[in-house]
C-alpha positions, 0 to 999 in steps of 0.5 A, a space after each residue: 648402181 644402188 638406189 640413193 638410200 634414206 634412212 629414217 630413224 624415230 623412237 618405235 618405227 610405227 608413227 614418224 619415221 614410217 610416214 616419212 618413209 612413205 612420204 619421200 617415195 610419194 613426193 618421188 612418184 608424184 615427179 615421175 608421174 607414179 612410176 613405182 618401178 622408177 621410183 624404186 629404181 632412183 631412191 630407197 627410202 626406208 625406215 627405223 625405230 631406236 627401240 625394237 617394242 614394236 617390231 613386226 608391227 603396222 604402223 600406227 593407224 591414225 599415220 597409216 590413214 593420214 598416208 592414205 589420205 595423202 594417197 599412199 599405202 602403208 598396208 605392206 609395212 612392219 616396224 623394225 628396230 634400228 641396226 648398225 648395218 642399216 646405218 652404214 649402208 644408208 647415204 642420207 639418215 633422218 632421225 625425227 629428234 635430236 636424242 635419236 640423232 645421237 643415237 644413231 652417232 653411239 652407234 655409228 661415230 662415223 656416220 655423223 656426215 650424213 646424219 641429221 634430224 629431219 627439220 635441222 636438213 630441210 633447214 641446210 637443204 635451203 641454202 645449198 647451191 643447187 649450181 654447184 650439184 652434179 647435173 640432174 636426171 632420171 638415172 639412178 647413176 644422177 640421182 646417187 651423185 646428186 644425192 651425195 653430193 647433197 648431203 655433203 653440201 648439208 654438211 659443210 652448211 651446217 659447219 659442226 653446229 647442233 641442230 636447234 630445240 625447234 627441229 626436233 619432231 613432236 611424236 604424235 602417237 596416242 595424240 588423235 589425227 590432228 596431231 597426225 596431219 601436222 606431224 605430216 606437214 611438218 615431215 612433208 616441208 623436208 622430204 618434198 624439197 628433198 625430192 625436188 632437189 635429186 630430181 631437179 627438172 628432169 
């Protein structure tokens, strides 16, 4: 069973989607008090760029410090431009605007069930009823079924709306730190729900 995938998606994959990349994995590990190995087991959480300028690259430092701050490490990554098969082999894809969501639908028209922009979910992922979730647990057979079946609930949720102006992510790049934190906050009121959700109290 393959771990429950997450794709995130921003314009050059050196600020957005790399923290939120970085961000899911550590709301995961703090709930299985820092087992990486576990944490690697259950979810990969993984990330994107639209356009490919700054593949290869490490991500922009003023994010790098802020997951440091948060008591991550972003040493290990490399920026990658956005591909197709990224796409078809991701169960849930969080773009940071709604013009990356679109482009991820270009792509992929049949990816449009599990894409959405990041804020757009966190909104849906409140009205899910988490009763009606498979039951939760520390497997990567639990966590993939309670995934799908979580971004299927998003869906219906949603009911074919568009998401709003106010969910799309402010990209902070060349912004200074401040700009970092509450880019990192915003990221955080999605991805930790996201965490609690798939783990539920297990």
């Amino acid at each position: 069973m393959p771990p429950f995938s997450v794709l995130h998606v921003c314009m050059g994959n050196i600020c957005r989607s790399p923290m939120a990349e970085h961000m899911l994995n550590m709301a995961f590990a703090r709930r299985l008090a820092g087992a990486d190995a576990i944490t690697e087991e259950l979810i990969y959480s993984h990330s994107a760029g639209t356009g490919g300028w700054h593949a290869g690259e490490k991500m922009n430092p003023p994010a790098a410090r802020e997951i440091k701050r948060r008591g991550g490490d972003a040493s290990a990554f490399e920026a990658r431009k956005l591909r197709s098969d990224h796409i078809d082999a991701a169960d849930l894809i969080l773009t940071a605007t709604a013009d990356q969501h679109e482009y991820v639908l270009a792509l992929r028209p049949d990816a449009a069930a599990r894409t959405f922009v990041l804020a757009e979910f966190g909104r849906l992922l409140a009205t899910v009823d988490e009763s009606a979730l498979p039951e939760p647990g520390v497997t990567p057979e639990a966590v993939y079924a309670r995934g799908v079946a979580l971004v299927a609930a998003a869906d219906a949720a949603r009911a074919g709306a568009e998401p709003l102006p106010t969910d799309d992510l402010d990209d902070p790049w060349g912004r200074g730190d401040a700009a970092f934190v509450r880019i990192a906050d915003e990221i955080e009121a999605t991805v930790e729900p996201l965490a609690q959700r798939l783990l539920a109290a297990s």
